[in-house]
C-alpha positions in Angstrom: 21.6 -13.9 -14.9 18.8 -13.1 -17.3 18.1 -9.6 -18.6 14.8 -8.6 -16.6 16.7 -10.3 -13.7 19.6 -7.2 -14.1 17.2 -4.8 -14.4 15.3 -5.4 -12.3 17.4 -5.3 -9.7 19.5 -2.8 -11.1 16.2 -0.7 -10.3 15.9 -1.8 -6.8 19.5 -1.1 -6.1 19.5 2.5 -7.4 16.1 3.8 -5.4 17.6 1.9 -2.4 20.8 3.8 -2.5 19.3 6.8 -3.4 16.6 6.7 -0.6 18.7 5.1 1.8 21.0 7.6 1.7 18.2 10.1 2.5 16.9 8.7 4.8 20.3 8.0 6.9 21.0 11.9 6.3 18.0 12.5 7.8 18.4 10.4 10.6 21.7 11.8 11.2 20.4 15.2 10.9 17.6 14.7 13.0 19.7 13.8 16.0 21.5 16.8 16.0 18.1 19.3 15.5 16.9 17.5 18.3 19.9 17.8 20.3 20.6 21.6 19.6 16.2 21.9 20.4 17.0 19.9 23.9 19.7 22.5 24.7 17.8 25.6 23.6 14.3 24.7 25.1 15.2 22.3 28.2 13.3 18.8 29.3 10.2 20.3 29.5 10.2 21.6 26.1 11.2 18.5 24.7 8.3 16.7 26.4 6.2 19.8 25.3 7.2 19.1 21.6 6.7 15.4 21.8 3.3 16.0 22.7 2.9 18.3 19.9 4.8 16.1 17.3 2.3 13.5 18.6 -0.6 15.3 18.2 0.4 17.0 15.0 1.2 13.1 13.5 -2.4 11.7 14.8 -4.4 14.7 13.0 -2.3 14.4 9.9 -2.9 10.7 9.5 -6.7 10.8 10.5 -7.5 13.6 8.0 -4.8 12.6 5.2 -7.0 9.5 4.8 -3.7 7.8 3.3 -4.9 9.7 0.1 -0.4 9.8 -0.6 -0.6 6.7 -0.5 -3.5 5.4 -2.9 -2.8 8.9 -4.8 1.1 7.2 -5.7 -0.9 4.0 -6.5 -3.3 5.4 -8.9 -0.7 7.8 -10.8 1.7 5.0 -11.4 -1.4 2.9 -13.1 -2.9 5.8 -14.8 0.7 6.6 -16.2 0.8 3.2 -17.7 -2.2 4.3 -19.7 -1.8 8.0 -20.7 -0.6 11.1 -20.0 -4.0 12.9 -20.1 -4.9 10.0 -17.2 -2.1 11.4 -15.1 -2.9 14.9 -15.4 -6.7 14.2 -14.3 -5.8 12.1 -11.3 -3.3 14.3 -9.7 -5.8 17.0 -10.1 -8.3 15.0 -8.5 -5.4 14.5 -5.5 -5.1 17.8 -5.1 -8.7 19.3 -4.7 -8.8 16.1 -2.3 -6.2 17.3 -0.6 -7.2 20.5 -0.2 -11.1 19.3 0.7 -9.4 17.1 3.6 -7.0 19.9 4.7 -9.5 22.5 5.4 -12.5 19.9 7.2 -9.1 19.1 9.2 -8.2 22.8 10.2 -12.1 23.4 11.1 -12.3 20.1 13.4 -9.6 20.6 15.0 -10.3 24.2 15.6 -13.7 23.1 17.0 -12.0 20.5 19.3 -8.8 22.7 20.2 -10.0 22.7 23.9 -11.2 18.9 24.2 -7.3 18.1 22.8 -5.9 20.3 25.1 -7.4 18.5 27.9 -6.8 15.4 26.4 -2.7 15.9 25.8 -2.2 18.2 28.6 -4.6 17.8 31.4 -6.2 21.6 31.2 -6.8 23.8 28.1 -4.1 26.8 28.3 -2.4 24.8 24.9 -5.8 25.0 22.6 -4.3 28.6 21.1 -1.2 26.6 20.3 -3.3 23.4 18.6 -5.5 25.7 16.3 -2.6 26.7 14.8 -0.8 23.5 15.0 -3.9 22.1 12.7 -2.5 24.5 9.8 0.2 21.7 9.5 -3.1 19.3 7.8 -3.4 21.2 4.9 0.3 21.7 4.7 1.2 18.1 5.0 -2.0 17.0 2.5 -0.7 19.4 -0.2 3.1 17.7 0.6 0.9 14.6 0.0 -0.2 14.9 -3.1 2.6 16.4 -4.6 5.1 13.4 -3.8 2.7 11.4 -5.0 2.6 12.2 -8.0 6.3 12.2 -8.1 6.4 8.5 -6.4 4.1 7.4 -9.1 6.3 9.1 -12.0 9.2 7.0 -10.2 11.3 10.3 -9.8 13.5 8.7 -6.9 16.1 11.1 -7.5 13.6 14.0 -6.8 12.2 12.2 -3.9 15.7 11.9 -2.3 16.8 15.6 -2.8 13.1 16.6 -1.1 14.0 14.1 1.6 16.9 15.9 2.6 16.4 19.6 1.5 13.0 20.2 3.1 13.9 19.1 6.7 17.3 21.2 6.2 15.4 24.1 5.2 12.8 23.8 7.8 15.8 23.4 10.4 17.7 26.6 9.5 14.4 28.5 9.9 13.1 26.9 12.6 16.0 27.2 15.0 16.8 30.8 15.5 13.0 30.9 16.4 13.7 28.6 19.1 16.7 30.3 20.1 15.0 33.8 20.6 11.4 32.9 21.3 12.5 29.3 23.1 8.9 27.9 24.0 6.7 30.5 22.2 8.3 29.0 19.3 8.1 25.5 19.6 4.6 25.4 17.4 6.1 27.6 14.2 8.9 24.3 14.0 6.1 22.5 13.1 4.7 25.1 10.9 8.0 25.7 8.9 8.9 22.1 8.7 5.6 21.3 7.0 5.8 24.4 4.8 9.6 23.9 3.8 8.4 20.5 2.6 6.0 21.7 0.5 7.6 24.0 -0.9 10.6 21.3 -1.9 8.0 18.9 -2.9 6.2 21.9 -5.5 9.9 23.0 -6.9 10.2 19.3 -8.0 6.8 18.2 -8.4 6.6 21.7 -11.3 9.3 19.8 -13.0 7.1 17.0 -14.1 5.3 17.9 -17.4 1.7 17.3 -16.9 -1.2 18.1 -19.6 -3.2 20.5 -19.4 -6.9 19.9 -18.6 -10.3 21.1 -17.5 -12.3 18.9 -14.8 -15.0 20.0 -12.7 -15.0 20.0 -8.6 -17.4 17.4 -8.5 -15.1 15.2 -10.7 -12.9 15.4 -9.2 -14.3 14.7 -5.9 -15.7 11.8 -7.5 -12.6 10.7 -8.4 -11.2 11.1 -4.6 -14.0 8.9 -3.2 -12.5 6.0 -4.7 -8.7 6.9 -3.4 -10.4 8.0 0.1 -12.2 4.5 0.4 -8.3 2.8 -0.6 -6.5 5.4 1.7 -8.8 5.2 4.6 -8.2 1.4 4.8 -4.4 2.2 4.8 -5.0 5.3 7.3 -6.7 2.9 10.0 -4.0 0.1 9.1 -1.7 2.7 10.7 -3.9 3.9 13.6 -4.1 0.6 14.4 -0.5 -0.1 14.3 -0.3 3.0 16.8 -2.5 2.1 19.1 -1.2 -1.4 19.1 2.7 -0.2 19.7 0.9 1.9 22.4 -0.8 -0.5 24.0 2.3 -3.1 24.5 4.1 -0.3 26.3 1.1 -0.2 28.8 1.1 -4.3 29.1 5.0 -4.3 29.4 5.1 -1.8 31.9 2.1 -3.3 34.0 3.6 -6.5 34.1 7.6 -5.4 34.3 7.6 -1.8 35.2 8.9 1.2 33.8 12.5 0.3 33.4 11.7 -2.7 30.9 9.7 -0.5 29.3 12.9 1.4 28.0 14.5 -1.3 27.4 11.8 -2.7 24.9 12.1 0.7 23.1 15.9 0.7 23.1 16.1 -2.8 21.7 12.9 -1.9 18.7 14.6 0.7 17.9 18.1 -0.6 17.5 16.6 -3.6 15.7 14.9 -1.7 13.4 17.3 1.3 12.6 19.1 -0.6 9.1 16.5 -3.1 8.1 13.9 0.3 8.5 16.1 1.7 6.4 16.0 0.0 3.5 12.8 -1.3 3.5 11.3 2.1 3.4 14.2 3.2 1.0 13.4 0.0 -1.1 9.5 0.5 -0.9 9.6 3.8 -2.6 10.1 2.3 -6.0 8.8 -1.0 -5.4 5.5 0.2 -4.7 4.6 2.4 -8.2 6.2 -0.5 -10.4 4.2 -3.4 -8.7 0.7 -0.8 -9.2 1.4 -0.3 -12.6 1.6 -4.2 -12.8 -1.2 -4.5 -11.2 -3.1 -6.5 -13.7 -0.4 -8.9 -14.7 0.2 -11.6 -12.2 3.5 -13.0 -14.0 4.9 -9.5 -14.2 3.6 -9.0 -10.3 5.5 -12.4 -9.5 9.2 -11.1 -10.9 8.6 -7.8 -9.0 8.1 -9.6 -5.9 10.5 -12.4 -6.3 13.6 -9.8 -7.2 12.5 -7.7 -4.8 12.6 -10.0 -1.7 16.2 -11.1 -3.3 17.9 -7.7 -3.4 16.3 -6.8 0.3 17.6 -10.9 1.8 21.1 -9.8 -0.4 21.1 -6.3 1.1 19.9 -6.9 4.7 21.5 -10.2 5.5 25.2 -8.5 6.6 23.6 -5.9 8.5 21.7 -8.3 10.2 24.8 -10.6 10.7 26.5 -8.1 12.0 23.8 -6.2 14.3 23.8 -10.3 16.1 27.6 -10.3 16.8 28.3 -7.0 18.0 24.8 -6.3 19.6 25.8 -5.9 23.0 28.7 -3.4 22.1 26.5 -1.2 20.5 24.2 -1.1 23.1 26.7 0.1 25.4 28.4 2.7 23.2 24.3 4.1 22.2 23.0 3.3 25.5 24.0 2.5 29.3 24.5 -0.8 30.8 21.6 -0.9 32.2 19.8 -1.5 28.4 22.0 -4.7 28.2 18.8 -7.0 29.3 17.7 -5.7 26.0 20.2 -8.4 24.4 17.7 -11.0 24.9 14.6 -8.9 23.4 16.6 -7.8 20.3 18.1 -10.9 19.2 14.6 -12.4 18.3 13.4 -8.8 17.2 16.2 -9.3 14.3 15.1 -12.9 13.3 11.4 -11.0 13.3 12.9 -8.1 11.3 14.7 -10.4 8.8 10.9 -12.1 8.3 9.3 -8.5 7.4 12.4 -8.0 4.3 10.4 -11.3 2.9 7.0 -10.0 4.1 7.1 -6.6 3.1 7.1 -7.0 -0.3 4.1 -9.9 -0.2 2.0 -7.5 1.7 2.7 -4.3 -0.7 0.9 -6.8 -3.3 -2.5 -6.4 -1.9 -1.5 -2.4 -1.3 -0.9 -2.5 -5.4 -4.3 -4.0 -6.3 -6.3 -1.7 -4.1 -7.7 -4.4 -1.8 -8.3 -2.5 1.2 -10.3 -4.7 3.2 -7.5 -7.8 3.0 -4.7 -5.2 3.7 -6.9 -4.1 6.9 -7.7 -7.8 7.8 -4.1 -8.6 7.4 -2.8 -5.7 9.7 -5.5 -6.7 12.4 -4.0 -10.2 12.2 -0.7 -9.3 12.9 -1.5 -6.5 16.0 -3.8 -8.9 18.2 -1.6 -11.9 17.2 2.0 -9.1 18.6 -0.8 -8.4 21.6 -1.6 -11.6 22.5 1.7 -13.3 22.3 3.3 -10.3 24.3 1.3 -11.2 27.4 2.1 -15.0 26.9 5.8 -14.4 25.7 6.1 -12.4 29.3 4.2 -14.9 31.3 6.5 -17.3 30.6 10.2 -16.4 29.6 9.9 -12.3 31.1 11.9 -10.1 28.8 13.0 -12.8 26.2 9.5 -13.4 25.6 8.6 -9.3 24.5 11.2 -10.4 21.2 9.8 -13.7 20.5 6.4 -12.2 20.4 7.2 -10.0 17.6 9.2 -12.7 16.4 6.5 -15.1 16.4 3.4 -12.4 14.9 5.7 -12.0 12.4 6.3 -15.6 11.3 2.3 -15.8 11.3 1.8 -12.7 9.0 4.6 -14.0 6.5 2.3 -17.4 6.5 -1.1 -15.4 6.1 0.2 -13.4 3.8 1.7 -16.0 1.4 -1.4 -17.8 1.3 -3.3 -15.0 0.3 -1.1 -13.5 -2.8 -0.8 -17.2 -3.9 -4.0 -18.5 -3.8 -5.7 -14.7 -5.4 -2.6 -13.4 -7.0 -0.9 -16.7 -8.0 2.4 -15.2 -6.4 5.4 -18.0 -4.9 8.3 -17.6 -3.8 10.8 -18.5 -6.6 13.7 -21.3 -6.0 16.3 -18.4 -5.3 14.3 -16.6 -3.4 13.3 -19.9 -1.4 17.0 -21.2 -1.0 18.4 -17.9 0.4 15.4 -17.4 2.9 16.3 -20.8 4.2 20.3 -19.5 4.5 19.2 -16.3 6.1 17.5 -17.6 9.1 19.9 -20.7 9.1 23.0 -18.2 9.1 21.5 -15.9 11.9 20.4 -18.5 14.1 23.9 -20.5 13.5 25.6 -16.9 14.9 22.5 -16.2 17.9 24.2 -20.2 19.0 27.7 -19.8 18.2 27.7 -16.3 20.5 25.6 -17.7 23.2 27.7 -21.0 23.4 31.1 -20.4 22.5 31.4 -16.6 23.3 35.1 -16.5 23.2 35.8 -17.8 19.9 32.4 -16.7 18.0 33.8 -13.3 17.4 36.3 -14.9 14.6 33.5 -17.4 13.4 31.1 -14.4 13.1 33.6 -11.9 11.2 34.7 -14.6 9.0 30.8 -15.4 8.1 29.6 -11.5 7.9 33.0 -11.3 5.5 32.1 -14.1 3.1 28.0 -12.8 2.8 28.9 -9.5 2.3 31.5 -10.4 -0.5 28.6 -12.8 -1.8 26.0 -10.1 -1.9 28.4 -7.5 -3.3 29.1 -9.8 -6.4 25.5 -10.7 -6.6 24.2 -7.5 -6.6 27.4 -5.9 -9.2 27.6 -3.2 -6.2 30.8 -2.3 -7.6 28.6 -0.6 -10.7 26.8 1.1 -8.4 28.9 2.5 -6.3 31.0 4.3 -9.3 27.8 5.6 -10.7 26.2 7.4 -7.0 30.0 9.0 -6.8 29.4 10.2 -10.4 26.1 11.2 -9.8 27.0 14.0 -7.4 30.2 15.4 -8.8 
């Protein structure tokens, strides 16, 4: 294995672990906040905070203008160049952030009784959104602070923020809940939002920066350009929203209520490891392929290791999530979700696609092309919305997964023809080979489990077994392993 190869992925494999491991503590963590807020506050406060957590996430995208986003893309180039660079463009985040914070608070205070009608059908909650709109500036501030932080490449301080401001926000948060019960339910947000700020300033202080003088106007100058980026990656996600919304309204048109559930059961369940990792993976990956930006060779071994540590990393989980899918949906759900078996086998194949496809699309996030990214992500959502209504139409629940399945597949292609033809990215032979094992292995175990159930169980086990051992090699886990024990003792 060459040199760049190792450490390469000797980079991917520490922000995975490190992330990933935030991530599933938050996860974990999250359950049980939810829980203890279920008991404390009833059903009706839970579907009082969902609204809420709805609201709050709409308002904060719409007005954050993905400015996090291009903001980590700009400080990872800029730090490539010089440190004076840095120091201007997170200045320039900040004042942005700040700027699109307080035009948020005032909107929303404008419209408090129009979204009161809107989420609640009357206006009593318009008290409770004008102070909920104090979570924009919060979460702009967060913003631009872990931005700068993703675009240093500080994954360690990433991680602890990951974890410490949600447990903060929780231990704050709860005896609120406890004494005020639905009085409260707005200050969660409110402390959550601070308590991540304040996590992301200790760390962010940490980062040596140089000192500089720039004016307001700039710097405002300077936020046009990330606003123009970040608003293409903003709508990207509205759309994505509104799309995810939309299906639930076609699948419960056309199959009611209960398959509804289902669908979400089976997304979720589908999602939960590969999620995971790609977001854990993605935290790194995205800084180091924009400071490469202008290097298509250097762009192309990003990628290509990339996709190869994700296939290495995912492919066992995936394995795994095939053969024992129905199990798990009994022990995390009811029998009832079990129907879900025949959505979330082709939701894996589709998830197994997006570990290839993710990193292909983060290339056109890296060079700032906006409008492609935008085009791309329209693509995919009316492709997933037309091919839901045809998937149902002709093989019911079966055909909600091989929707996604399919939208997918027509991304990956889209995508691919893009970053080669502009970027001059391909696929490398590795990279090639053990995409063509990882769909042939998980549709070799969706056969063997649908027609030879009683013996698949050994045939799967003893597959899982040799790919994890494969990976594990490949990957020199082993090293890794030792170093995250040694890391926190």
């Amino acid at each position: 294995m060459k040199d760049t190869e190792i450490n390469g992925k000797d980079q991917i494999i520490k922000s995975t672990f490190l992330m990933g491991g935030a991530s599933a503590f938050n996860i974990a963590f999250g359950a049980l906040r939810h829980k203890i807020i279920a008991i404390l506050v009833s059903s009706e406060g839970v579907g009082i905070l969902g609204i809420y957590q709805s609201l709050s996430n709409l308002l904060v995208t719409i007005f954050g203008l993905g400015i996090n986003e291009s903001g980590a893309r700009q400080i990872a180039i800029s730090d490539s160049i010089n440190e004076h660079k840095v120091s201007e463009t997170y200045l320039s985040i900040k004042r942005i952030a700040i700027v699109t914070g307080i035009l948020g608070i005032t909107t929303t205070i404008l419209l408090s009784k129009g979204l009161s009608l809107f989420a609640f059908k009357n206006s009593k909650h318009y008290i409770e959104i004008i102070f909920l709109s104090f979570v924009i500036l919060l979460s702009n501030l967060y913003g631009a602070q872990t931005a700068l932080i993703q675009g240093k490449r500080k994954i360690y301080f990433l991680a602890k923020i990951g974890i410490l401001g949600p447990m903060w926000g929780t231990l704050l948060s709860l005896p609120l809940i406890y004494l005020l019960k639905l009085r409260a339910l707005i200050s969660y947000f409110i402390i959550m939002a601070f308590t991540n700020l304040i996590s992301s300033w200790w760390y962010s202080r940490k980062i040596k920066l140089e000192p500089i003088k720039l004016s307001w106007i700039s710097s405002i100058r300077n936020g046009v350009h990330l606003a123009e980026f970040g608003s293409a990656i903003m709508l990207g996600t509205l759309l994505g929203s509104v799309c995810s919304f939309l299906i639930q309204i076609l699948i419960a048109r056309a199959m009611g209520l209960e398959s509804v559930g289902i669908y979400q059961a089976s997304s979720i369940f589908s999602t939960l490891y590969v999620g995971i990792l790609l977001r854990a993976m993605v935290t790194d990956f995205y800084p180091r392929l924009s400071a490469a930006y202008n290097n298509n060779i250097k762009l192309s071994n990003i990628v290509n290791d990339q996709i190869e540590a994700g296939l290495l990393l995912a492919l066992p989980g995936v394995l795994l999530t095939l053969t024992f899918a129905s199990s798990i949906l009994l022990i995390l759900y009811t029998r009832a979700f079990l129907p879900g078996i025949l959505i979330l086998r082709w939701q894996i194949l589709g998830v197994l696609i997006q570990v290839i496809s993710w990193p292909l699309g983060y290339v056109l996030r890296a060079q700032g092309a906006g409008r492609l990214f935008l085009l791309t992500e329209t693509i995919y959502n009316l492709s997933y919305l037309i091919f839901i209504v045809v998937g149902m139409e002709f093989w019911d629940l079966a055909g909600i997964g091989i929707a996604f399945f399919i939208s997918n597949l027509i991304y990956l292609l889209i995508i691919c023809i893009i970053v080669s033809r502009k970027y001059k990215i391909k696929l490398n032979k590795n990279v090639s080979l053990l995409s063509c094992l990882s769909f042939s292995l998980s549709i070799f175990i969706m056969g063997v489990s649908s027609l030879i159930p009683n013996y698949s169980i050994f045939i799967n086990i003893l597959l899982i077994f040799i790919i994890s051992f494969y990976s594990y090699k490949r990957l020199n886990l082993k090293l890794w392993l030792i170093k995250l024990v040694n890391k926190f003792k």
